[in-house]
C-alpha positions as CSV (number, residue, x, y, z in Angstrom):
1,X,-29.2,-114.7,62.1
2,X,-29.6,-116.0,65.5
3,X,-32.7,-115.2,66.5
4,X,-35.7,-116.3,64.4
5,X,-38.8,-117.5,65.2
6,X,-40.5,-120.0,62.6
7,X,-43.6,-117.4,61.8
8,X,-40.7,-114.8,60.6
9,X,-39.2,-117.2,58.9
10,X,-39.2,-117.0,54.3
11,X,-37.2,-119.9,52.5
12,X,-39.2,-119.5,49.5
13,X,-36.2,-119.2,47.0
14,X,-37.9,-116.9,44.8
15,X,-39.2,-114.5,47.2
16,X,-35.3,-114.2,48.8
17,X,-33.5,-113.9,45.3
18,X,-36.4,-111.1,44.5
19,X,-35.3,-109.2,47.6
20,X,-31.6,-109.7,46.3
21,X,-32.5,-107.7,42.9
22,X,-34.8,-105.4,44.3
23,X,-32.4,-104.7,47.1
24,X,-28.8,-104.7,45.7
25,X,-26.9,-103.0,47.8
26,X,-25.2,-105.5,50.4
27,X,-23.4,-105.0,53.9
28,X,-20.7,-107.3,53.8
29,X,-19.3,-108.6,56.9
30,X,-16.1,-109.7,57.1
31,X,-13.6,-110.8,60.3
32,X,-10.0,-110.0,59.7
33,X,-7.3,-109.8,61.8
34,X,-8.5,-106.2,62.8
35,X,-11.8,-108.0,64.0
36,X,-15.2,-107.2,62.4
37,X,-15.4,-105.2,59.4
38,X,-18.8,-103.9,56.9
39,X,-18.6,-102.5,53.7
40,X,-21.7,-101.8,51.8
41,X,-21.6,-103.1,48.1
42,X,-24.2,-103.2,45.2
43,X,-23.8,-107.2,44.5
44,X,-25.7,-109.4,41.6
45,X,-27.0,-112.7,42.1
46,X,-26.3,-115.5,39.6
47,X,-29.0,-118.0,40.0
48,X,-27.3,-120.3,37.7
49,X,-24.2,-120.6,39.6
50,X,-24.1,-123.5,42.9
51,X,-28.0,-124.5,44.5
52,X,-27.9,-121.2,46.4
53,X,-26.7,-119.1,43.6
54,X,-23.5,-116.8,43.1
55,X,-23.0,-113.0,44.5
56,X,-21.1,-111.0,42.3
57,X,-20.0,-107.8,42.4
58,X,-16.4,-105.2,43.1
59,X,-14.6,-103.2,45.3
60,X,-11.9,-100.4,44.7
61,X,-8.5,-101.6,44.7
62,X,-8.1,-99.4,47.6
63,X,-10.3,-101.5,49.5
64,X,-8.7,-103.9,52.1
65,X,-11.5,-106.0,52.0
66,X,-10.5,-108.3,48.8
67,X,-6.6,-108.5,50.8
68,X,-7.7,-109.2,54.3
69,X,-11.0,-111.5,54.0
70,X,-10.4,-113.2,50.7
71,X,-10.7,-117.1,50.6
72,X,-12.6,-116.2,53.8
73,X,-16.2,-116.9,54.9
74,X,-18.4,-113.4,54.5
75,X,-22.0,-112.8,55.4
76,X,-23.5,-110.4,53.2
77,X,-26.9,-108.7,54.2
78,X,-29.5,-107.6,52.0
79,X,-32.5,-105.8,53.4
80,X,-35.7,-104.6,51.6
81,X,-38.3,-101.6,53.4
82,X,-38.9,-101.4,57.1
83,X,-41.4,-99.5,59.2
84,X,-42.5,-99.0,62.7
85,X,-45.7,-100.5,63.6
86,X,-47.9,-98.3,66.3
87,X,-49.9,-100.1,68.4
88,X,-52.7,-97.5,67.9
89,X,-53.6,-99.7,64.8
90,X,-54.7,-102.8,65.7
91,X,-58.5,-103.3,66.6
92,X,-57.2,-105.1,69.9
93,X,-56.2,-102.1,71.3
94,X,-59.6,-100.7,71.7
95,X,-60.4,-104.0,73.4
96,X,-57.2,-104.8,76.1
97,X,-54.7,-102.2,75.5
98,X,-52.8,-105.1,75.6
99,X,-50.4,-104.4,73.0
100,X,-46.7,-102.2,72.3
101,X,-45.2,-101.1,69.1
102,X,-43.0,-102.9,67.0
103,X,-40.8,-102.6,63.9
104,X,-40.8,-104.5,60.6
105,X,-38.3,-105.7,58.3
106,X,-37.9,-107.9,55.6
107,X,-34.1,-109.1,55.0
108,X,-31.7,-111.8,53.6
109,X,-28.8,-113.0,55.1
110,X,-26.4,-115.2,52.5
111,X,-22.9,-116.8,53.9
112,X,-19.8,-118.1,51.4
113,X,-16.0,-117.9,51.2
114,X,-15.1,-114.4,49.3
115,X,-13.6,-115.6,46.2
116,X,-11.3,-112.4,44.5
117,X,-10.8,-112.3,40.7
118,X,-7.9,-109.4,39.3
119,X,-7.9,-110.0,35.8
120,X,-9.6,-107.6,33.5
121,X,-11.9,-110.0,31.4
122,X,-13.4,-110.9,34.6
123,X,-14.2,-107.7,36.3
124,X,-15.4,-106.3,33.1
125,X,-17.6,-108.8,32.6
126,X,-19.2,-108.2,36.2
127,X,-19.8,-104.8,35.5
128,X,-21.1,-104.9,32.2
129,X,-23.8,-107.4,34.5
130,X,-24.0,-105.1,36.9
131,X,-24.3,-102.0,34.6
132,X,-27.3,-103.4,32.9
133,X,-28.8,-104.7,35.6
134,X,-28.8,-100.6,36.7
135,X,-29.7,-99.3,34.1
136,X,-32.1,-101.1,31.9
137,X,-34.7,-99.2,34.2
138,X,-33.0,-95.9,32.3
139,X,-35.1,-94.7,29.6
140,X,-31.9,-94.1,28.1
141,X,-29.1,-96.8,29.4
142,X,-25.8,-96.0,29.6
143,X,-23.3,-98.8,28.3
144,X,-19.9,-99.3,29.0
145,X,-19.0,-98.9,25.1
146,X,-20.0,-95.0,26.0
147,X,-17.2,-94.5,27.7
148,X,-13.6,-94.0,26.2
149,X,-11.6,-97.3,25.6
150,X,-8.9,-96.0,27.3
151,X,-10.7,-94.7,30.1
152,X,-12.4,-97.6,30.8
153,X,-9.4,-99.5,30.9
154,X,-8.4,-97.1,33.7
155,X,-11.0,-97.4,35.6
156,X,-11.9,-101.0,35.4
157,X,-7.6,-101.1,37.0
158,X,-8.7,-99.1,40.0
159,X,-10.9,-101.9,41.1
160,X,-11.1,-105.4,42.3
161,X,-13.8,-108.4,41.4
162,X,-15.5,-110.5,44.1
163,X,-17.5,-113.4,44.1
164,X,-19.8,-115.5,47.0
165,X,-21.0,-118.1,46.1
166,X,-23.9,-119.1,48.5
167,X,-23.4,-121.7,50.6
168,X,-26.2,-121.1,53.2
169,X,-29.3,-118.4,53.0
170,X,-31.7,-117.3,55.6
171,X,-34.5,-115.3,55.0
172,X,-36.5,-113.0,57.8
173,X,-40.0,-111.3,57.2
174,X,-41.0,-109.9,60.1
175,X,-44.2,-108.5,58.8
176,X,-46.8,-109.6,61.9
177,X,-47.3,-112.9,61.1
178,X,-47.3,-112.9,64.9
179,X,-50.5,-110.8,64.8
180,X,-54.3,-111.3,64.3
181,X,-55.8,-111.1,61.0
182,X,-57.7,-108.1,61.8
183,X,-54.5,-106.2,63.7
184,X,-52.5,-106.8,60.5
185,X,-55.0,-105.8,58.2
186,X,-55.3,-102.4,60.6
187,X,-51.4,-102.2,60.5
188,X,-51.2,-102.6,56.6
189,X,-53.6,-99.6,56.5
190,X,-52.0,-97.5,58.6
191,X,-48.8,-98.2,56.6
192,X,-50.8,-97.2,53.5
193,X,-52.0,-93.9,54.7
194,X,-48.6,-92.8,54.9
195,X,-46.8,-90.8,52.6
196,X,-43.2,-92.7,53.3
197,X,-42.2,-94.7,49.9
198,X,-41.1,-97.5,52.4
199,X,-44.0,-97.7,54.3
200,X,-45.8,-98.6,51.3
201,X,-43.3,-101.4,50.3
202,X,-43.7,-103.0,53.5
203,X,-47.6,-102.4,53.5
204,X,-47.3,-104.7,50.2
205,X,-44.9,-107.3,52.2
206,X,-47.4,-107.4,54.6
207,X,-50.4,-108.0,52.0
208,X,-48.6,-110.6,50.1
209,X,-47.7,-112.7,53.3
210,X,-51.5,-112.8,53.4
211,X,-52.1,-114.3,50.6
């Protein structure tokens, strides 16, 4: 993250490993001898593992990523709701017009070596994580012991375990801190009256920077 301005910026660790859980699904950027590569994968953080925590998560065996980047560093980006912010919001425009749209975002950005694990024990203990993690929102979960043995064998061959462990995170909340309390306060509500889920999110990322 190269630009970021000390009012955007979150290190509070809970806040960034609450966007992680909330917001599984990574993009995971790798350089390989092909240059730049993204793949977007749904990765768990263990909190327990290193100070900055442990990514884990799979890819198919098909993927090149766990042959071409492993033992290499990765960045893996995690980002919550974003909205565009109108100008016709804030109170100041009815006072200079002195004032343009902008866009806000809330993401993480976590860097560490891409550690690859092919043994079966492994990867089916990081989706059993991963499937409960998923699911225990399910009035009904499903659990791996509901598929066929056999089956699940199969499958669980077809793919590939990875592991980050954190060596450096940055978090980035761009929610207005930029702003007057009374332009925020008008963009929060203009986020609120609209009927976009994500709007709403980043209404409440707005609100709780606020408090």
């Amino acid at each position: 993250m190269t630009y970021l301005p000390p009012h955007f910026l979150e290190d509070d660790p809970d806040r960034i490993t609450s966007l992680i859980e909330q917001h599984p699904l990574a993009h995971v950027v790798a350089h390989t001898n092909e240059g730049l590569q993204a793949h977007h994968i749904p990765l768990l953080i263990d909190e327990r593992a290193r100070d900055h925590g442990t990514l884990i998560g799979h890819v198919a065996r098909n993927n090149e990523l766990w042959r071409t980047a492993a033992g290499t560093e990765v960045l893996a980006i995690f980002q919550a709701a974003d909205a565009y912010i109108t100008p016709n919001w804030y109170p100041s425009k009815q006072e200079t017009d002195e004032v343009v749209p902008t866009w806000n975002y809330a993401v993480v950005h976590a860097w560490g070596p891409l550690i690859v694990h092919d043994d079966e024990k492994w990867v089916r203990g990081a989706v059993g994580k991963l499937t409960h993690a998923m699911e225990r929102q399910n009035e009904h979960p499903w659990k791996m012991g509901d598929a066929p043995q056999p089956y699940l064998r199969e499958m669980l061959h077809e793919i590939v375990g990875i592991e980050i462990p954190i060596t450096r995170v940055l978090g980035k909340w761009k929610a207005s801190q930029n702003r007057t309390d009374a332009d925020r306060k008008g963009a929060i509500a203009g986020l609120e009256r609209r009927d976009e889920p994500g709007d709403r999110i980043m209404a409440r990322i707005m609100a709780a920077n606020d408090e």
